[in-house]
LUMKELUM-80773 format. One line per 10 residues: their letters; for each residue x, y, z of C-alpha. Coordinates in Angstrom, 2 decimals. Example, Ala and Ser with C-alpha at 12.3 -4.5 7.8 and 13.67 -1.06 7.14 Angstrom:
BEGIN
as = 12.30:-4.50:7.80  13.67:-1.06:7.14 $
***
This chain:
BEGIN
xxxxxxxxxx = 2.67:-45.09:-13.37  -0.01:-43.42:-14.14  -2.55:-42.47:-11.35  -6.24:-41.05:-11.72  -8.26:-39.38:-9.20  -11.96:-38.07:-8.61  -12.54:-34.44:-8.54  -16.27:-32.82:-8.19  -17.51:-33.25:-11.26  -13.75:-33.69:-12.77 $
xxxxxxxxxx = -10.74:-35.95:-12.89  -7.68:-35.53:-12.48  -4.37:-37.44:-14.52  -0.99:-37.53:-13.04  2.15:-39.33:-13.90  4.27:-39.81:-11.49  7.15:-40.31:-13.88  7.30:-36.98:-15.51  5.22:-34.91:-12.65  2.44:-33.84:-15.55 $
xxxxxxxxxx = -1.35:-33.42:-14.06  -4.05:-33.01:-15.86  -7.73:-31.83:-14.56  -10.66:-33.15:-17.16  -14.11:-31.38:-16.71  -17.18:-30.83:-18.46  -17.20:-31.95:-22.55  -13.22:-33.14:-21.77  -14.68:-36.11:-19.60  -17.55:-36.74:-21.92 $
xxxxxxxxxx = -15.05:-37.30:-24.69  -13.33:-39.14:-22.16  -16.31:-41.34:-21.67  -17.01:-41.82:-24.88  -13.89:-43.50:-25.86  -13.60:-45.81:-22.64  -17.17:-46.83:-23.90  -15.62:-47.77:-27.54  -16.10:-44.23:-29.72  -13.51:-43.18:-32.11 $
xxxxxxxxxx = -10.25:-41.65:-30.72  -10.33:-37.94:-31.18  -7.60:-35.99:-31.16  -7.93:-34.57:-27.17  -7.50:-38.53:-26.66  -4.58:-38.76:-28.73  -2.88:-35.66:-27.00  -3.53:-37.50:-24.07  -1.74:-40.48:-24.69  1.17:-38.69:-26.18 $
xxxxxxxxxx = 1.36:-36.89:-22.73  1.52:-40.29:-21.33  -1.39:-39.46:-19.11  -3.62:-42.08:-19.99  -3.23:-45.82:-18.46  -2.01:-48.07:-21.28  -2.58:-51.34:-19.61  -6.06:-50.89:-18.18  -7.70:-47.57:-19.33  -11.10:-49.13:-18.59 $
xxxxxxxxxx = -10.18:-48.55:-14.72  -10.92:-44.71:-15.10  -14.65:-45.56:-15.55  -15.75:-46.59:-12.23  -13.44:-43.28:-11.03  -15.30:-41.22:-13.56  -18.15:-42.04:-11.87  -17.26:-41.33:-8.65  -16.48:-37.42:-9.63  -20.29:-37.28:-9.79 $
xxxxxxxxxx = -20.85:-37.75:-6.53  -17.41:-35.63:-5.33  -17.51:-32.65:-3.38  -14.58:-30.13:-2.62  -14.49:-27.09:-0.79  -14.98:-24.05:-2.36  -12.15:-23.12:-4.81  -9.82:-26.27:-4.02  -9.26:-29.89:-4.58  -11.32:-32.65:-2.78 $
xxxxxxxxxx = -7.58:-33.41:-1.50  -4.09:-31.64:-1.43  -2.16:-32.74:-4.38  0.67:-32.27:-2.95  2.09:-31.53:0.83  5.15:-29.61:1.58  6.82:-30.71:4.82  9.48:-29.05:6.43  11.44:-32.30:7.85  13.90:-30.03:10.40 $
xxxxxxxxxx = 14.92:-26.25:10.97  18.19:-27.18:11.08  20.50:-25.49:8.74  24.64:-25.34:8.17  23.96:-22.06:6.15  23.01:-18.84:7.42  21.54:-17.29:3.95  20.40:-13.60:3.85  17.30:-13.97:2.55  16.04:-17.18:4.43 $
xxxxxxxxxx = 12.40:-16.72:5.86  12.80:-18.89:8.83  14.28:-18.30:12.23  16.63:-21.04:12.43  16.45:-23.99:15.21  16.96:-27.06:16.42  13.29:-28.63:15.68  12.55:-31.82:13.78  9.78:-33.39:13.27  9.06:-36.43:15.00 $
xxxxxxxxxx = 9.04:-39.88:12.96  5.77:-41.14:13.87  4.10:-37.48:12.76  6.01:-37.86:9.65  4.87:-41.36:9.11  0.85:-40.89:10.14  1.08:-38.13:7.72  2.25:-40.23:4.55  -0.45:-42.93:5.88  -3.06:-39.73:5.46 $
xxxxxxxxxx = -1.82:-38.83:2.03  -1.84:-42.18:0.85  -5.13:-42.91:1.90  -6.58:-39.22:0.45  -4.63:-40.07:-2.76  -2.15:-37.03:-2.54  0.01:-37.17:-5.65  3.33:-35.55:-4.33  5.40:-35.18:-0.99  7.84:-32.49:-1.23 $
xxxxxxxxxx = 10.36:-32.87:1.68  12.05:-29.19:2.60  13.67:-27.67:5.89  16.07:-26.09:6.83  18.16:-29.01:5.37  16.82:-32.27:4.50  19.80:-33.54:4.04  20.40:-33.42:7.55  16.87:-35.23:8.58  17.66:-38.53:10.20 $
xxxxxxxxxx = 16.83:-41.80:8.11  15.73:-39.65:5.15  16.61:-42.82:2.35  13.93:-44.64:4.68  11.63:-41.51:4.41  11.31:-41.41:0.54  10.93:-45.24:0.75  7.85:-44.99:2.54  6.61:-41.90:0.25  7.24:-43.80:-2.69 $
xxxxxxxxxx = 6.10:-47.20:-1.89  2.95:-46.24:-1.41  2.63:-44.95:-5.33  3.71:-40.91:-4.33  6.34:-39.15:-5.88  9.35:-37.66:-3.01  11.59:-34.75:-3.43  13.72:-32.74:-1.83  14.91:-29.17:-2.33  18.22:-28.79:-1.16 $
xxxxxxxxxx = 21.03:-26.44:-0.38  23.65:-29.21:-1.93  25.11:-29.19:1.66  26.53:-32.72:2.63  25.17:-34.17:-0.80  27.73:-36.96:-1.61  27.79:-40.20:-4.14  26.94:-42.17:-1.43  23.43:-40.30:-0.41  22.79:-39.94:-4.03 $
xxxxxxxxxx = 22.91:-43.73:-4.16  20.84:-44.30:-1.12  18.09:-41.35:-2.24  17.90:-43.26:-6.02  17.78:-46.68:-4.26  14.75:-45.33:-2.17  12.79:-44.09:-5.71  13.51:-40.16:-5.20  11.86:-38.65:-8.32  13.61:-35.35:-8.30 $
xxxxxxxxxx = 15.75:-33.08:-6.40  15.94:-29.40:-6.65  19.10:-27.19:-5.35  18.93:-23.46:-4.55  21.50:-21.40:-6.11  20.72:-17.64:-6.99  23.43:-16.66:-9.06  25.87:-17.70:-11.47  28.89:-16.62:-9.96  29.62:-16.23:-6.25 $
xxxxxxxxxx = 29.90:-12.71:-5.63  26.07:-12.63:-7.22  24.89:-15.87:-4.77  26.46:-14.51:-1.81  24.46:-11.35:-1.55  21.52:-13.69:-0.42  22.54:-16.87:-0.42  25.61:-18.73:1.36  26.99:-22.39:0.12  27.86:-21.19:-3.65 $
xxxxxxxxxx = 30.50:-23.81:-3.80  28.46:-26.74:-2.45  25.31:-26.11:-4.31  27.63:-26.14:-7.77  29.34:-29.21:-6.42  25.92:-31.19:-5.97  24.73:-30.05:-9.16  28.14:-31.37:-10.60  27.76:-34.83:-9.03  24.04:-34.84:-9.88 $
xxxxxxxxxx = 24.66:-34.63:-13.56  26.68:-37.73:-13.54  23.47:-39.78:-12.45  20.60:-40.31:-14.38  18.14:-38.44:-11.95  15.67:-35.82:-12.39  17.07:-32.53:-10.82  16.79:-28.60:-10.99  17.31:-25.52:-9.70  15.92:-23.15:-7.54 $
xxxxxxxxxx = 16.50:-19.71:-8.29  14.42:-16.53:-6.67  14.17:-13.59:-8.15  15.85:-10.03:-6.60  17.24:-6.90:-7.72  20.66:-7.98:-6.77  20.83:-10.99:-9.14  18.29:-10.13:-11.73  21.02:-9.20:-14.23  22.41:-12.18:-13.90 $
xxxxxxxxxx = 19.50:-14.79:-15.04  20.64:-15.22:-18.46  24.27:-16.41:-16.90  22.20:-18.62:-14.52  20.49:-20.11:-17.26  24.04:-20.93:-19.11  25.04:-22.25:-15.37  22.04:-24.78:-15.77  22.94:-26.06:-19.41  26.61:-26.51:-18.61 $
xxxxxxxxxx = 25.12:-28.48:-15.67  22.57:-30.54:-17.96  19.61:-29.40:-15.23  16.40:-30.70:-16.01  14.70:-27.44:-15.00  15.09:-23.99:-13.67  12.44:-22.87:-11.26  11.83:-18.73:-10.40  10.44:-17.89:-7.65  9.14:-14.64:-6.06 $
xxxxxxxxxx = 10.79:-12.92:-3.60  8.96:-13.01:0.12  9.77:-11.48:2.95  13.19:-12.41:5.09  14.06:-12.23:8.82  17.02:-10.16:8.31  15.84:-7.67:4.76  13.96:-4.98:3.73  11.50:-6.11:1.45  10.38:-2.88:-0.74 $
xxxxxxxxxx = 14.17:-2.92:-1.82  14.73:-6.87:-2.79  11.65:-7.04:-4.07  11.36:-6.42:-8.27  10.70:-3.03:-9.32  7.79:-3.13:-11.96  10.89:-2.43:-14.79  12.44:-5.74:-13.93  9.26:-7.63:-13.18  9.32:-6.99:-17.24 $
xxxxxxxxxx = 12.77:-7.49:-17.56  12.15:-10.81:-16.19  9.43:-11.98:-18.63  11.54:-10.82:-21.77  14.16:-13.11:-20.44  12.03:-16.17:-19.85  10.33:-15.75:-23.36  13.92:-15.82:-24.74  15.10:-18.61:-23.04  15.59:-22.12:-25.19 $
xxxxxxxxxx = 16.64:-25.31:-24.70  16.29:-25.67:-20.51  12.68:-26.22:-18.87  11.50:-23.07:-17.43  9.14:-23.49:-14.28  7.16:-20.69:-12.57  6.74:-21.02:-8.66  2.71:-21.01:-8.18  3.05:-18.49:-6.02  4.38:-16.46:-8.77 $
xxxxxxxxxx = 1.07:-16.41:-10.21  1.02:-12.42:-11.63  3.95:-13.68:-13.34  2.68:-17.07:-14.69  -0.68:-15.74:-15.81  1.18:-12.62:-17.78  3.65:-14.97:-19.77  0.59:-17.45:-20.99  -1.57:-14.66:-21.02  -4.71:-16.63:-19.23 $
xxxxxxxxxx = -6.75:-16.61:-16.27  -8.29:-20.02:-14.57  -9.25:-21.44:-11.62  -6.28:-23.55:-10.43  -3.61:-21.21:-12.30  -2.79:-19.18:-9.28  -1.13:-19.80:-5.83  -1.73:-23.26:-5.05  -2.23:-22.98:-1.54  -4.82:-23.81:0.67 $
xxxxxxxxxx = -6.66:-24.92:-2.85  -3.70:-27.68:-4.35  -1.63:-28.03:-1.77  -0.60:-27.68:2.27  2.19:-27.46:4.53  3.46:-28.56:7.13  6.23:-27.28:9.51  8.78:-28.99:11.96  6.37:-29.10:14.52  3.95:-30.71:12.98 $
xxxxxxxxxx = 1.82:-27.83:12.59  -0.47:-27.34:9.42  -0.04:-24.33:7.37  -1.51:-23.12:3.96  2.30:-22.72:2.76  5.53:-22.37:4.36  5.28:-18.21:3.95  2.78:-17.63:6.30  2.38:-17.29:10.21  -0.99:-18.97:10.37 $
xxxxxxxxxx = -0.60:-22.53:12.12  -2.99:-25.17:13.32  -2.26:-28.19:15.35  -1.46:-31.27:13.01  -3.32:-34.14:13.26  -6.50:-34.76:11.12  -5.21:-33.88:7.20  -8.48:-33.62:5.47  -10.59:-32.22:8.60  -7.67:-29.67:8.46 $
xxxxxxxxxx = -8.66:-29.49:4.49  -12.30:-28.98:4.61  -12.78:-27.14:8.11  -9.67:-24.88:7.95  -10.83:-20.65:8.28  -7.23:-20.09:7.16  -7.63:-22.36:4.31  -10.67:-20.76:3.79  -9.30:-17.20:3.84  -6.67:-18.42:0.78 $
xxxxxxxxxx = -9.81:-19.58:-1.02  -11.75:-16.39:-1.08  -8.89:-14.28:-2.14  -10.71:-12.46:-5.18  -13.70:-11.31:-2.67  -10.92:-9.85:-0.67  -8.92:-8.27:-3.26  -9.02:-4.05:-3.50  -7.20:-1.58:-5.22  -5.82:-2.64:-8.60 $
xxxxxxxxxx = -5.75:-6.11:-8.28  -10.29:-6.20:-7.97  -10.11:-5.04:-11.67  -7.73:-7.29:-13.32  -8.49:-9.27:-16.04  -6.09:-12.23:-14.50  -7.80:-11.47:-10.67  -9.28:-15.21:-11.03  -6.15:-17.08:-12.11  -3.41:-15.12:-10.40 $
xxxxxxxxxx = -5.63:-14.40:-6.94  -2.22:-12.87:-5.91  0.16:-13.97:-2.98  -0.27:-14.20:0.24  2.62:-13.69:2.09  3.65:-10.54:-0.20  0.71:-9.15:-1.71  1.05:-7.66:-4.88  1.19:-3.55:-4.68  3.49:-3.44:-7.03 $
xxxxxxxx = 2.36:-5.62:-9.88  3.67:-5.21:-13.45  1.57:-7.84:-15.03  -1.91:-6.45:-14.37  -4.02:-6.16:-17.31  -7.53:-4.40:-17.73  -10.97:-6.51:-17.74  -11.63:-7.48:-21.32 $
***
């Protein structure tokens, strides 16, 4: 299924099979246009296609859409709508992992919430719902959750400690049209997982069941000095598994460590990016919010190529609150999605980001693409390169 969408004076592409967006702009949609109007198919068409990005059935449809991002406006720096919202279904949690962010609790959020907000995505043509906690696993009625996510043409998944995963969910989650499920595991062995994660055994079991289905599924692996060493043994963990996809993320501050020394030094931050470029074979996927990271290994700068939030995406916490992402402290009472996404001043904060930046970062040649992160900020940045 392939759904389009109008962006100010762009488009944007998404398949909801595979997860692959595209944003068109400038001489991209008037090659676009020229096609749907009966020109010769160029190769940027044919690319297209081959991405499985373009509607084979009624291609024509993305004229009267085209026409629409004429008249579009977004705010400044973002999307006319979140592609994607991240919704923290419960703080609930059987694990009690060293570096977890969140102060456990007994919060979830309410099913009507939940449902108004899939109405509001729905109707502002988000493209993803990515369902977190504490433990989703553990939300009431989740099979009947992703149902009503993916009925109405969105893509659901979950990212999951493994915790309480059995055949019988897996069944019910596929039944429901799940698209993908990521599990968190940040080491190969358990003596590396343990020193900031618990539920080794479980997370290896759900993988293990997982790769007997035919479902899309990953893993979720951050990035410390106490399991660094290990990636390339995490990597072999994922192929003996048959995972779809290994995402890194960036360390951010925990309840319960010291930041400065779980953090990467700059020495491993380049560590790290040897390793990726050597790895084969697996998908490789670099959290948004790793952006320093992402921008140094395809050595580029653009406007959506940074942190995603506040500009591609929200979030929303167990109480219904809005948030730009998960990380941060700054909440506003849920109820209106897109007043929320034009009117926000903390949204607007995360969209002004290279105005605010000093130091180091105000001089980099990636400053517009990697607009740093948020919830960590980026003193110690290995990947900063000189203006050009």
């Amino acid at each position: 299924m392939i759904k389009v969408r109008a962006e100010e004076q762009a488009l944007m592409l998404w398949n909801r099979a595979t997860g692959r967006t595209a944003i068109l702009s400038g001489s991209e949609l008037e090659i676009l246009a020229g096609w749907l109007n009966g020109s010769k198919e160029t190769g940027f068409i044919r690319r297209l296609r081959k991405l499985a990005l373009l509607p084979e059935d009624e291609p024509h449809q993305i004229l009267h859409i085209l026409n629409e991002s004429s008249r579009k406006k977004a705010p400044f720096r973002s999307l006319a709508a979140p592609e994607s919202l991240h919704i923290e279904l419960t703080s609930c949690c059987p694990l009690q992992c060293q570096q977890c962010y969140k102060e456990h609790g007994e919060q979830e959020l309410a099913g009507g919430v939940l449902h108004n907000l899939i109405r509001q995505a729905e109707k502002a043509a988000v493209f993803q719902i990515a369902l977190g906690g504490g433990e989703p696993l553990l939300y009431p009625d989740l099979p009947d959750v992703i149902a009503a996510i993916t009925g109405r043409g969105m893509a659901a998944t979950i990212t999951t400690s493994g915790v309480g995963l059995t055949r019988e969910k897996i069944a019910r989650l596929t039944a429901a049209g799940i698209n993908h499920i990521q599990v968190s595991l940040n080491g190969s062995t358990e003596e590396v997982n343990k020193q900031s994660r618990d539920g080794y055994k479980e997370a290896c079991r759900a993988l293990g069941l997982l790769a007997g289905t035919t479902l899309s599924y990953g893993i979720n692996w951050v990035a410390r000095m106490d399991n660094i060493d290990d990636f390339p043994q995490l990597v072999q963990l994922g192929h003996s598994y048959r995972v779809n996809n290994i995402n890194i993320l960036r360390y951010k501050p925990s309840v319960s460590e010291n930041y400065q020394q779980i953090t990467l030094t700059k020495e491993k931050q380049l560590q790290l990016a040897g390793m990726v470029k050597e790895v084969r074979n697996i998908r490789l996927k670099t959290d948004s919010a790793y952006s320093s990271l992402l921008c140094y290994l395809n050595n580029r700068s653009g406007l959506f190529t940074g942190c995603g939030a506040g500009r591609r995406f929200m979030a929303i916490d167990a109480t219904g609150n809005f948030r730009p992402c998960s990380h941060t402290a700054m909440t506003h009472p849920g109820n209106n999605m897109m007043d929320y996404w034009y009117n926000s001043s903390h949204l607007a904060l995360f969209r002004h980001t290279e105005e605010n930046q000093a130091g180091a970062c105000k001089n980099c040649f990636y400053l517009s693409g990697c607009r740093g992160c948020q919830a960590t900020g980026e003193e110690n940045c290995a990947f900063r390169s000189p203006l050009r």
